[in-house]
DOMAR-599405 format. One line per 2 residues: their letters; for each residue y, z, x of C-alpha. Coordinates in pm, 1 decimal. Layout:
N
a = Y/Z/X  ...
***
This chain:
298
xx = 0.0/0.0/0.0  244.2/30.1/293.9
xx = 375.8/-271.1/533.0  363.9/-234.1/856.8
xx = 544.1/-506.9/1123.3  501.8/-547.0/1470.5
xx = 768.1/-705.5/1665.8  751.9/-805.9/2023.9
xx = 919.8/-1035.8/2281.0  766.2/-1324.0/2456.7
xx = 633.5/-1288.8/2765.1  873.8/-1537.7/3050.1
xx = 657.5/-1579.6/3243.5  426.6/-1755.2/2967.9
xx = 672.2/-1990.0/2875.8  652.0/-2294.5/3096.4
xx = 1024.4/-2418.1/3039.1  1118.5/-2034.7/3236.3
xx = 918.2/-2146.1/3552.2  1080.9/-2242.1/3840.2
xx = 961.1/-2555.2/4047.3  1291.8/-2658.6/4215.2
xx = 1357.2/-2654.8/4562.4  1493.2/-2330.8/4645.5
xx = 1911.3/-2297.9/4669.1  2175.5/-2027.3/4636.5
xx = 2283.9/-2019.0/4254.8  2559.8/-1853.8/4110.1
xx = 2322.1/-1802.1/3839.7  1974.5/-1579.3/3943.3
xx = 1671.5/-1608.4/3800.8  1707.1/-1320.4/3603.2
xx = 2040.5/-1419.2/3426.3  1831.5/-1752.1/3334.8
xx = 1548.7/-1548.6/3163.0  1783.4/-1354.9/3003.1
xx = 1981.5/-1630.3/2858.6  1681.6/-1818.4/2723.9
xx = 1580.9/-1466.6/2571.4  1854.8/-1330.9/2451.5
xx = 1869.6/-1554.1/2122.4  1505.3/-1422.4/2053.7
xx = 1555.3/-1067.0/2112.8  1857.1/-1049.0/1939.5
xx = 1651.9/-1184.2/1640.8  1379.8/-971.5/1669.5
xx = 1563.5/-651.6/1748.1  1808.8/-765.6/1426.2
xx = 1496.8/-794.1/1175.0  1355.4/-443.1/1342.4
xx = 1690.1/-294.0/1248.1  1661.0/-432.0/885.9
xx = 1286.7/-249.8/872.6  1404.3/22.4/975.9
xx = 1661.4/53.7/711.4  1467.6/-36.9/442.5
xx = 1249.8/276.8/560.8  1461.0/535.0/362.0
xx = 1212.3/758.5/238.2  1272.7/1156.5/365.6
xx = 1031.7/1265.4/521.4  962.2/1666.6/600.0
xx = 766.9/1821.2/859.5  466.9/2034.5/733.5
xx = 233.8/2238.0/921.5  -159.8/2199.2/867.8
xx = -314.5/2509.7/695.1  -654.3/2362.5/753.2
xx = -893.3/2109.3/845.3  -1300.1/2126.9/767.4
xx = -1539.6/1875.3/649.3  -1588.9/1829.9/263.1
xx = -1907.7/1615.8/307.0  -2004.8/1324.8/518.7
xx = -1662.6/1132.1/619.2  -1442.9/1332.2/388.7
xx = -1239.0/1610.1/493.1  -1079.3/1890.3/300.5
xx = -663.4/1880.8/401.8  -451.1/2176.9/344.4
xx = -81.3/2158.0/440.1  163.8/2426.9/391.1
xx = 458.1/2338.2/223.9  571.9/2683.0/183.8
xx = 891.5/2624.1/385.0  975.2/2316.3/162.3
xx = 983.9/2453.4/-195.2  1195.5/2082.5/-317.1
xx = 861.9/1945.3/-205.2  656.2/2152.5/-367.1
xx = 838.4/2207.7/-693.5  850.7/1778.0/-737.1
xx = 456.5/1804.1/-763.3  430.8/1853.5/-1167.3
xx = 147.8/1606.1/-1289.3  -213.5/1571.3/-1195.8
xx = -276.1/1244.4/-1015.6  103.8/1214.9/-839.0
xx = 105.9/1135.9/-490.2  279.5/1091.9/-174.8
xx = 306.9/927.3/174.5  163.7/1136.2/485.8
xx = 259.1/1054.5/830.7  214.2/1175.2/1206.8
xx = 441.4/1160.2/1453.5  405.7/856.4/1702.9
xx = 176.3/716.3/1442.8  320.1/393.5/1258.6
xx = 136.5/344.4/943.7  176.9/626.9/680.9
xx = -130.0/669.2/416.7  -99.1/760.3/81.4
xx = -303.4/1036.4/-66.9  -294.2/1180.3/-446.0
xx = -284.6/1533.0/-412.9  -630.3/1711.0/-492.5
xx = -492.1/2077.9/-569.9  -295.0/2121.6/-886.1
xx = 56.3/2184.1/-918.9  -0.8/2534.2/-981.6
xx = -126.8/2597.2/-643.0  188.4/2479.6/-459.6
xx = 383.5/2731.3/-682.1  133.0/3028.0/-645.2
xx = 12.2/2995.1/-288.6  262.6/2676.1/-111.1
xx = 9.9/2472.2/-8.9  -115.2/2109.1/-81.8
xx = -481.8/2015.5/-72.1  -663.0/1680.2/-31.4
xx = -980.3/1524.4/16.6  -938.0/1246.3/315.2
xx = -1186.8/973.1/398.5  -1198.1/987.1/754.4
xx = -1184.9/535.7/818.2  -1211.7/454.6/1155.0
xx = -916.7/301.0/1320.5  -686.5/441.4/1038.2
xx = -410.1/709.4/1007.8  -616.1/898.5/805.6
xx = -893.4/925.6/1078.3  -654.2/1050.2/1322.7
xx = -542.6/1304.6/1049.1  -877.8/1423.2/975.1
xx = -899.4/1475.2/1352.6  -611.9/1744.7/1392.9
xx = -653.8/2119.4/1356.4  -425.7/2399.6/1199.6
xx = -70.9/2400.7/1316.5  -39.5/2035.7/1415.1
xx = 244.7/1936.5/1211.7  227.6/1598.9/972.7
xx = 509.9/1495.4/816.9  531.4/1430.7/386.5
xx = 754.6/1203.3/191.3  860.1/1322.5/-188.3
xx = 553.9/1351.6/-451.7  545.6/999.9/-591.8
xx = 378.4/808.5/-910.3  387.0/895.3/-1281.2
xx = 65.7/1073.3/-1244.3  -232.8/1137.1/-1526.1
xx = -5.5/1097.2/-1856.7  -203.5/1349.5/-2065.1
xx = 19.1/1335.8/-2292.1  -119.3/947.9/-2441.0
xx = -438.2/1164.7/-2504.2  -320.7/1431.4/-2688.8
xx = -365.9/1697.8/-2927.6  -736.6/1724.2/-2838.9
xx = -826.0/1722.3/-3195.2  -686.0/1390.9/-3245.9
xx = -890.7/1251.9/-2890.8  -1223.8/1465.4/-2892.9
xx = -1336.4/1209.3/-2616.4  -1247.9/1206.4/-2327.2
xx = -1444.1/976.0/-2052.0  -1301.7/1016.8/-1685.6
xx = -1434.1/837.1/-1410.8  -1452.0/866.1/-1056.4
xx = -1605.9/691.9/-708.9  -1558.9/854.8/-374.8
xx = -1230.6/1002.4/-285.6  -1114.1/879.7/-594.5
xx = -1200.7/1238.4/-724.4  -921.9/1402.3/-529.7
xx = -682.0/1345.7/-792.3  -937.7/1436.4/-1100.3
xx = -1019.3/1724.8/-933.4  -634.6/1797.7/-977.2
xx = -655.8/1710.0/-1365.0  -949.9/1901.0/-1471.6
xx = -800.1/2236.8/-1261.3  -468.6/2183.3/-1397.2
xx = -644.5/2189.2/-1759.6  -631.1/1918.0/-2048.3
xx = -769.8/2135.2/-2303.8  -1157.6/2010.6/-2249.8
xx = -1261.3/2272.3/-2399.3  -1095.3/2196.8/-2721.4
xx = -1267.2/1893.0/-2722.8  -1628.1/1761.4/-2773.2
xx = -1729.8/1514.4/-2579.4  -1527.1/1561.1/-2205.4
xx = -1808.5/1334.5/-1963.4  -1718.4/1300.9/-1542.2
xx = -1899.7/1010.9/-1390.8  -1868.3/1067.3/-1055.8
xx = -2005.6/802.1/-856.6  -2117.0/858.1/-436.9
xx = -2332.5/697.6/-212.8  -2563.8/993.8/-200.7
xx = -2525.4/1335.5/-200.2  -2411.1/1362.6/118.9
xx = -2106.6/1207.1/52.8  -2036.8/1337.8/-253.5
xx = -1713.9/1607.4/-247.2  -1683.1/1900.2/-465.6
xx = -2027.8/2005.5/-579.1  -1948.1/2365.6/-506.1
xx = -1673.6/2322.3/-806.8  -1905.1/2216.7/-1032.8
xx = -1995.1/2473.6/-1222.8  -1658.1/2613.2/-1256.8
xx = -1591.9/2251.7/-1459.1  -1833.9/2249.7/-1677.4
xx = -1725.4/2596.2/-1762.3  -1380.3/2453.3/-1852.8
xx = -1575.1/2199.4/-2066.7  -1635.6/1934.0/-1833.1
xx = -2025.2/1747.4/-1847.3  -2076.5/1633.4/-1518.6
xx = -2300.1/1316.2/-1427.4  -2351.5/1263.9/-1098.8
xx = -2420.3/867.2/-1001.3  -2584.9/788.1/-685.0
xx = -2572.4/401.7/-596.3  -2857.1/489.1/-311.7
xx = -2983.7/780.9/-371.4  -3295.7/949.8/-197.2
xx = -3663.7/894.9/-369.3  -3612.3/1248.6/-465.4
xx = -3312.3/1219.8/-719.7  -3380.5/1168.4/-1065.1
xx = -3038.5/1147.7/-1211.2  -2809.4/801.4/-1302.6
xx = -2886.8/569.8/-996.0  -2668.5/255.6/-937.5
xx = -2248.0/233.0/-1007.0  -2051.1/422.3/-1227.2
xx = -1965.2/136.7/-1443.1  -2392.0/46.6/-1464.4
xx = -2486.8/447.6/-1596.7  -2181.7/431.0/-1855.9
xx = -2270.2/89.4/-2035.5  -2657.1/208.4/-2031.5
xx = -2534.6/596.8/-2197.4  -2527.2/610.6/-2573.4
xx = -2167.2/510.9/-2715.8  -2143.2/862.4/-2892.3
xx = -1757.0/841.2/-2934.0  -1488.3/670.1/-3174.9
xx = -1263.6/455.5/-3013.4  -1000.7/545.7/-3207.3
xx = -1019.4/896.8/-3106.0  -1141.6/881.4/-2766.2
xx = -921.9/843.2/-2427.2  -1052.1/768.5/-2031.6
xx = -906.3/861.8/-1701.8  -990.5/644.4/-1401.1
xx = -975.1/657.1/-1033.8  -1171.4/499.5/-726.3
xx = -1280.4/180.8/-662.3  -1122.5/-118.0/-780.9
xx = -1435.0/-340.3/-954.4  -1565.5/12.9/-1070.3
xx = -1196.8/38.5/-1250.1  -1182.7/-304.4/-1390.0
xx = -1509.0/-292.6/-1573.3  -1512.7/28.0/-1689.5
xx = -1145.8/-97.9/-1854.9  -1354.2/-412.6/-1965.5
xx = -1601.3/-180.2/-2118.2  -1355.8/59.8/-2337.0
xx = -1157.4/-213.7/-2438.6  -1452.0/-406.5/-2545.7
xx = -1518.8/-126.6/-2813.8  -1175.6/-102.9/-2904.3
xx = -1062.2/169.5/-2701.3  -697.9/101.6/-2725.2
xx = -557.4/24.8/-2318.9  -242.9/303.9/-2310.4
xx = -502.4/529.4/-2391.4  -725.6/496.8/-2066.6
xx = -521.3/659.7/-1763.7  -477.6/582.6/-1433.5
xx = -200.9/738.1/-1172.4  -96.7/401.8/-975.1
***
């Protein structure tokens, strides 16, 4: 979702019109000056469109301190950054599913991560949480590679976020169908803590969708959401000979389950991967779940 442009100058002594095969002479004009006045025209254009991305870059950005850094399951990492000292930042995190832009010094390319802890816990304790997918070669594996105290720095809490509201009272939407697939349950960890009334409702289903278990986050919070009112279904797409739950994608273990609900009282919050997204969405609509009622926060 970011840009990032690299700008560099051309090499002279790659550029064959810069090399010198005359006989040699006293000049009034060195080499040098001659390199410099074939370049000049080109670094004045590069440094002139580095200046213009640059100001275009006018997000604020404040320094945060790591809390801590541990391993949620394989390549995922639990993120906690105190933002105690920054109480603007923490107060503009009101809706499950916002956002923002993370960066580390000397690092160029920011990532964006939906916050995983609800707003609550920045007011109570001052602290964001996340769950990271450590990708090689990324910003966020050099992230998930720093300890308490390094400081990262944050850009405002972004994005509309989950827009409960659409799906609301619960006795008017007594479904409510969220899905996830990998880190994509940061922020729905974020909605079910913050609270939509499931428990007012009768039919709340999480398909959660990992590779295995191994890699899937959060199964130590499970039990504390189906206590809110939260049915959990796990959905392994290669799962061990051992597992006997939903095997395959998200999208596969929803069109095979029973449509139980009425579309005209039902809602659906999605995050993860794209295709997983779009056919779920296919899927709803297709039985006339109306579109403003399925939520995403981008």
């Amino acid at each position: 979702m970011s840009l990032t442009t690299t700008l560099s100058s051309p090499n002279p002594l790659t550029l064959p019109h810069l090399r010198s095969h005359a006989p040699h002479r006293t000049s009034s004009f060195p080499m040098a000056a001659i390199i410099r006045r074939h370049l000049n025209p080109i670094r004045r254009r590069s440094f002139a469109i580095a200046a213009a991305v640059r100001q275009q870059d006018t997000t604020l950005w404040t320094p945060t301190p790591l809390a801590d850094v541990k391993p949620a399951a394989e390549s995922l990492f639990h993120i906690t950054i105190d933002v105690s000292d920054s109480p603007d930042l923490a107060s503009s995190y009101a809706v499950a599913g916002q956002y923002l832009q993370l960066r580390i010094p000397n690092v160029e390319k920011p990532s964006f991560l939906a916050i995983a802890s609800p707003p609550s816990l920045a007011f109570t304790n001052g602290i964001f949480e996340f769950l990271v997918k450590s990708i090689a070669g990324s910003t966020a594996e050099i992230l998930c590679g720093l300890g308490k105290g390094d400081v990262v720095e944050l850009s405002p809490v972004m994005g509309k976020g989950f827009s409960t509201d659409q799906i609301s009272p619960p006795e008017d939407y007594q479904s409510v169908l969220i899905f996830a697939t990998g880190s994509g349950i940061s922020p729905i960890r974020s909605l079910i803590e913050s609270g939509f009334s499931a428990d007012k409702r009768s039919d709340v289903r999480l398909y959660y969708g990992a590779r295995n278990l191994q890699r899937m986050a959060y199964q130590d919070r499970f039990k504390s959401w189906e206590s809110s009112g939260v049915t959990i279904v796990p959905v392994l797409s290669q799962p061990d000979d051992s597992w006997t739950g939903e095997a395959g994608y998200v999208q596969a273990a929803f069109a095979r389950a029973k449509q139980l609900y009425a579309p005209d009282s039902t809602g659906a919050v999605l995050c993860g991967q794209k295709q997983m997204a779009e056919e779920v969405t296919s899927i709803l609509v297709g039985n006339g779940v109306p579109n403003e009622k399925i939520l995403k926060n981008f």
